[in-house]
Short mmCIF file of the C-alpha atoms (twelve columns), coordinates in Angstrom:
data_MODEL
# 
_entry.id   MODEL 
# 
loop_
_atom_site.group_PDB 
_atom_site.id 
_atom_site.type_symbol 
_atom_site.label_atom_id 
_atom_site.label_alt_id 
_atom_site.label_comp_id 
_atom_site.label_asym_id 
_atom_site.label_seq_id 
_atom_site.Cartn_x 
_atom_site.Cartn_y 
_atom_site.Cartn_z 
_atom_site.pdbx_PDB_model_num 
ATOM 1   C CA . UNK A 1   -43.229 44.482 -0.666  1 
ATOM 2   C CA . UNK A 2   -39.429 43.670 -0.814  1 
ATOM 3   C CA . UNK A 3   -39.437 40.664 0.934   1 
ATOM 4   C CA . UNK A 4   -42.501 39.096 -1.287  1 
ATOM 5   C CA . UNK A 5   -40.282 40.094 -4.078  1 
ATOM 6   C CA . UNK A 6   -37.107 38.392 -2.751  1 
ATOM 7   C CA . UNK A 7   -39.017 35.482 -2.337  1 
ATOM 8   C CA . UNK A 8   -40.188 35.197 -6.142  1 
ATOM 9   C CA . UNK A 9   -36.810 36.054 -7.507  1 
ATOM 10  C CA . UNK A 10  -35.650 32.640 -5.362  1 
ATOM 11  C CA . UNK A 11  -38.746 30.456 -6.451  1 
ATOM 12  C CA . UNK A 12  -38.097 31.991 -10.272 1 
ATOM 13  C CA . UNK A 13  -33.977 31.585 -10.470 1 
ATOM 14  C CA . UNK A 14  -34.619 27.538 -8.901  1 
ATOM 15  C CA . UNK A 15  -38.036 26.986 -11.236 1 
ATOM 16  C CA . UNK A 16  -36.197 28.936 -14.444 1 
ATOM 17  C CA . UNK A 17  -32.442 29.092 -16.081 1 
ATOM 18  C CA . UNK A 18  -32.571 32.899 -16.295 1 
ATOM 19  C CA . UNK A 19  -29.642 34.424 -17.318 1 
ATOM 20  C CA . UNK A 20  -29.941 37.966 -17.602 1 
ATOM 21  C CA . UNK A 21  -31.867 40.828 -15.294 1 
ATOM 22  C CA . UNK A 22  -34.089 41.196 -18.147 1 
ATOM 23  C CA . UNK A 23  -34.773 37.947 -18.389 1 
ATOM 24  C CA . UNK A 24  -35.382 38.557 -15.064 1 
ATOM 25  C CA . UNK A 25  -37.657 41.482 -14.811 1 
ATOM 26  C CA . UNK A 26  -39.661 39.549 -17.770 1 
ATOM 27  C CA . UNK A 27  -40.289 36.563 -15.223 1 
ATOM 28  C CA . UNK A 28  -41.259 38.970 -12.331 1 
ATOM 29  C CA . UNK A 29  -43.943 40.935 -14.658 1 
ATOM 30  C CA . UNK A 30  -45.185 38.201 -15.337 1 
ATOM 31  C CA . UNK A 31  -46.176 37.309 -12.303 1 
ATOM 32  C CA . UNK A 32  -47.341 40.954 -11.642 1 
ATOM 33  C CA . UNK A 33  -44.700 42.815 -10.068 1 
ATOM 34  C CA . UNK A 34  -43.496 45.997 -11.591 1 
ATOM 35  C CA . UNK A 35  -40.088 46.713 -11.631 1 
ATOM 36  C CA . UNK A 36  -37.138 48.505 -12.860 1 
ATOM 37  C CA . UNK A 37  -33.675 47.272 -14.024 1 
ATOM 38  C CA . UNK A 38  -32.068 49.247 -10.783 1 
ATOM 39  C CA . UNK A 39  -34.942 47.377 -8.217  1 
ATOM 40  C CA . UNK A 40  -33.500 44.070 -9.714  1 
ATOM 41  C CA . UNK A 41  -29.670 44.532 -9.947  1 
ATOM 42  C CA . UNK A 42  -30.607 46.122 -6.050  1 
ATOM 43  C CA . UNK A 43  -32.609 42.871 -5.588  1 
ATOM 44  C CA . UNK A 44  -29.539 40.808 -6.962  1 
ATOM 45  C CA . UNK A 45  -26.383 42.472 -4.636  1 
ATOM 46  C CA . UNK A 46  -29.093 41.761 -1.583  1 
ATOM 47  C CA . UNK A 47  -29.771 38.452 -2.195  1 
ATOM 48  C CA . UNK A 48  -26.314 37.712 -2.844  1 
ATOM 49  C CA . UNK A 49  -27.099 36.106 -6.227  1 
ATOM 50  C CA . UNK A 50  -24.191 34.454 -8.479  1 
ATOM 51  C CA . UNK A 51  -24.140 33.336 -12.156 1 
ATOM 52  C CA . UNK A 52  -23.064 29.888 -12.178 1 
ATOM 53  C CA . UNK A 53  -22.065 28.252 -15.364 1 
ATOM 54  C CA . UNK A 54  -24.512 25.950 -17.511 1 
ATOM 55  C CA . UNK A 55  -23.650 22.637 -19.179 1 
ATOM 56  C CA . UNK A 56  -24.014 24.574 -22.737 1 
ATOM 57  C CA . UNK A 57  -21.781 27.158 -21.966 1 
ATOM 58  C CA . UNK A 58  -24.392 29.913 -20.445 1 
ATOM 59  C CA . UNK A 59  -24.691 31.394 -17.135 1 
ATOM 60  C CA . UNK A 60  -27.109 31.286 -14.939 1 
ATOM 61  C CA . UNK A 61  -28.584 33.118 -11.597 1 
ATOM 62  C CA . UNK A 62  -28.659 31.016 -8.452  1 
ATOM 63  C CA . UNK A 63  -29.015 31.493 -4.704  1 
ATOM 64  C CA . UNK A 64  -26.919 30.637 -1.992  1 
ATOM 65  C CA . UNK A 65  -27.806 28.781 0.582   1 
ATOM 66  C CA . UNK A 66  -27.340 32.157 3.143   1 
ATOM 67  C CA . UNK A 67  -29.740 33.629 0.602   1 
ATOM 68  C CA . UNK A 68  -32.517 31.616 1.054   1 
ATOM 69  C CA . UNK A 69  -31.983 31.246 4.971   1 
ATOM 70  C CA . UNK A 70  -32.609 35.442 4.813   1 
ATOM 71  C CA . UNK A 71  -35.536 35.654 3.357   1 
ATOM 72  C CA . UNK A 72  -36.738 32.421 5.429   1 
ATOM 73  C CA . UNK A 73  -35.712 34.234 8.484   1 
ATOM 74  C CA . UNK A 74  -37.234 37.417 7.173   1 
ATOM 75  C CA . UNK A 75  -40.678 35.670 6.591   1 
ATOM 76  C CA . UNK A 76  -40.488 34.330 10.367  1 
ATOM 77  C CA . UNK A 77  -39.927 37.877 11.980  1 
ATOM 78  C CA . UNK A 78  -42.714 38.858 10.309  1 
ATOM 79  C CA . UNK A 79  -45.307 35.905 11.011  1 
ATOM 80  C CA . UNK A 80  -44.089 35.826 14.598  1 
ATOM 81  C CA . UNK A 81  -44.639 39.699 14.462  1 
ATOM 82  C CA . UNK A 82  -47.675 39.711 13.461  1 
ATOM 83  C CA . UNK A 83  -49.501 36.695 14.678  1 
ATOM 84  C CA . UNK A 84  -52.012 36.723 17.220  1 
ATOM 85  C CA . UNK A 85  -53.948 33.383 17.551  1 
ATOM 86  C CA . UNK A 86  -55.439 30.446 15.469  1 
ATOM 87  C CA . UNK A 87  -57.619 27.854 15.453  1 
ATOM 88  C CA . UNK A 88  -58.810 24.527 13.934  1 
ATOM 89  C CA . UNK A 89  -62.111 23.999 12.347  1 
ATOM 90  C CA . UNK A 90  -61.408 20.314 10.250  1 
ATOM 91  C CA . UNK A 91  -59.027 20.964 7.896   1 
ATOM 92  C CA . UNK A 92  -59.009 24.885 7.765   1 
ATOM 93  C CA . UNK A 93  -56.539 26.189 10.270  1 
ATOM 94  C CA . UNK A 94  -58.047 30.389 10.639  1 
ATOM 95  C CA . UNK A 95  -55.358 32.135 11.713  1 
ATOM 96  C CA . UNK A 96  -55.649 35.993 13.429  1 
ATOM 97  C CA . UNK A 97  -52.694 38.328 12.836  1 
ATOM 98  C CA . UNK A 98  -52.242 42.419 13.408  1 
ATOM 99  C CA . UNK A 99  -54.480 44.564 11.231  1 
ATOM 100 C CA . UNK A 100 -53.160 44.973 8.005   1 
ATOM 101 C CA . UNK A 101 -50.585 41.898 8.410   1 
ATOM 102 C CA . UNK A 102 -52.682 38.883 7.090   1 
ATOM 103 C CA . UNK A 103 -50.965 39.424 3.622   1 
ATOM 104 C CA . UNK A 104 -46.728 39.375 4.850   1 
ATOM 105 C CA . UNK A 105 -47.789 36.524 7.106   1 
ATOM 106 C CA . UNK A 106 -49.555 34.921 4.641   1 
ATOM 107 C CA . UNK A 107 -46.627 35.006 2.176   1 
ATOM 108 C CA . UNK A 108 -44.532 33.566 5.253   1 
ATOM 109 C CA . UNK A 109 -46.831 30.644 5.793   1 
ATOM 110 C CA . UNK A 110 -45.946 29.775 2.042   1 
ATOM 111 C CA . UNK A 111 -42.209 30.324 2.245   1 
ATOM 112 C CA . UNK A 112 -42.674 27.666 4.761   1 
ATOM 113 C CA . UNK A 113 -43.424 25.464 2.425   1 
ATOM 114 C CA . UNK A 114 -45.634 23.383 4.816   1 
ATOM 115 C CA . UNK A 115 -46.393 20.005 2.937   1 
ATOM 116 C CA . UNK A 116 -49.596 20.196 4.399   1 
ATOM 117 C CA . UNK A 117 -50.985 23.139 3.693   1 
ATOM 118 C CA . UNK A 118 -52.549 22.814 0.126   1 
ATOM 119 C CA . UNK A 119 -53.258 27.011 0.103   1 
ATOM 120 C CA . UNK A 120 -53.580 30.342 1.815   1 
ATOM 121 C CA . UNK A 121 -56.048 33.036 1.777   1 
ATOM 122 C CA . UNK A 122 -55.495 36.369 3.707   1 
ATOM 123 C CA . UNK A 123 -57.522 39.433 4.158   1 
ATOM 124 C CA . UNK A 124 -57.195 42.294 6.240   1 
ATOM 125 C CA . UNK A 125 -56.087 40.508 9.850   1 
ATOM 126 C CA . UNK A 126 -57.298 37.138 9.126   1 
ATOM 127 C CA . UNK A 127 -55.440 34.324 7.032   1 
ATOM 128 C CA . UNK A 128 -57.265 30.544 6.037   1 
ATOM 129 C CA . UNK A 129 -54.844 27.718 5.585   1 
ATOM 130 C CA . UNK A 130 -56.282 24.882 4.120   1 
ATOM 131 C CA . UNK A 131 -54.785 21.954 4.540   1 
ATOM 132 C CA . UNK A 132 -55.185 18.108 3.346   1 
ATOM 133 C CA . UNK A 133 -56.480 16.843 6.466   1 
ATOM 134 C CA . UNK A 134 -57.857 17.152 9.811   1 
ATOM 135 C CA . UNK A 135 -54.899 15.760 11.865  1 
ATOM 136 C CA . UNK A 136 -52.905 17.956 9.608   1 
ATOM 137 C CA . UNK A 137 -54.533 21.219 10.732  1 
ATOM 138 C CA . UNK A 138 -54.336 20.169 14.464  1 
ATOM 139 C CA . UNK A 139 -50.381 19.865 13.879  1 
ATOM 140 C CA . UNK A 140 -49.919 23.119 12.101  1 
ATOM 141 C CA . UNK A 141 -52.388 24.894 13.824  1 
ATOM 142 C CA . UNK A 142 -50.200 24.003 17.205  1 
ATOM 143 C CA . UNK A 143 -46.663 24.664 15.232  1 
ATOM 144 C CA . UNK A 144 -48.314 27.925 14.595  1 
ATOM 145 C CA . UNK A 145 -49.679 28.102 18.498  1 
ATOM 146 C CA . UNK A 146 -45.932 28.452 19.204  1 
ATOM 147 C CA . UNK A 147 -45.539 32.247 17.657  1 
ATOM 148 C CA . UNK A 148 -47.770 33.661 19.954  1 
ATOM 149 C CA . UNK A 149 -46.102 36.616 21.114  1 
# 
C-alpha cells in the first residue's frame, strides 16, 4: 500500500542520512517492500522530498513539515474510515474496524505515534493495541471512541 510506503520512506529519511534513491530503495527492501527506481522517484515528487546539504559536504533526503502532515492526515481518513468500535480489557485496547481494514488502520494507530501504546497487532477486522498500562488503555481506548463514524 502507498500510504504504508510513504510512511517508511519518512521514518527511513529522519532514522538514516540517505542520499540517493538507491540508497533508498536499499533501505525500503530491507524492510520488505519491493520497489522500482520509478515507484521511488514517484514516491519522492509526492512527498515533496528535498536534498538538504550535510555538514561534510553531502546531500541528504528530508521531509517537510507539509509532508509529514499528509501522510498523518492520510492515516486518519483511513482509521476514521474504517473504525467501528473498541474496547478495554486492562491494558489491551481491541479495536473493531471494516473487514479487510485492520491492517491500514493498524499502520495509522502507529503513525500516531501514541506514547502509550507499546505495539499493534491486526488481522482481518480486528486490531490489539497493547499498551503500558491500564489507565493508559482507558484514555486511548476513549481518544479512539471519538472516530466512530
Amino acid at each position: 500500500m502507498k500510504t504504508n510506503r510513504h510512511s517508511k520512506i519518512l521514518e527511513l529519511i529522519a532514522k538514516y542520512p540517505i542520499t540517493t534513491q538507491e540508497e533508498l530503495i536499499e533501505h525500503l527492501r530491507a524492510q520488505g517492500y519491493e520497489v522500482t527506481q520509478s515507484t521511488v522517484s514517484r514516491d519522492i515528487k509526492q512527498l515533496r522530498l528535498s536534498k538538504t546539504l550535510l555538514s561534510d559536504g553531502k546531500y541528504r533526503y528530508q521531509a517537510s513539515a507539509a509532508s509529514e502532515r499528509g501522510v498523518k492526515n492520510n492515516f486518519v481518513q483511513i482509521f476514521t474510515t474504517s473504525f467501528v468500535s473498541c474496547e478495554c480489557a486492562q491494558n489491551i485496547v481491541v479495536i473493531k474496524t471494516l473487514s479487510g481494514m485492520a491492517s491500514a488502520a493498524c499502520a495509522a494507530i502507529d503513525s500516531l505515534d501514541y506514547d502509550s501504546i507499546i505495539g499493534t497487532l491486526a488481522g482481518e477486522d480486528t486490531i490489539m493495541a497493547v499498551c503500558k498500562d491500564e489507565n493508559s488503555a482507558r484514555v486511548c481506548a476513549e481518544d479512539f471512541s471519538k472516530y466512530i463514524r
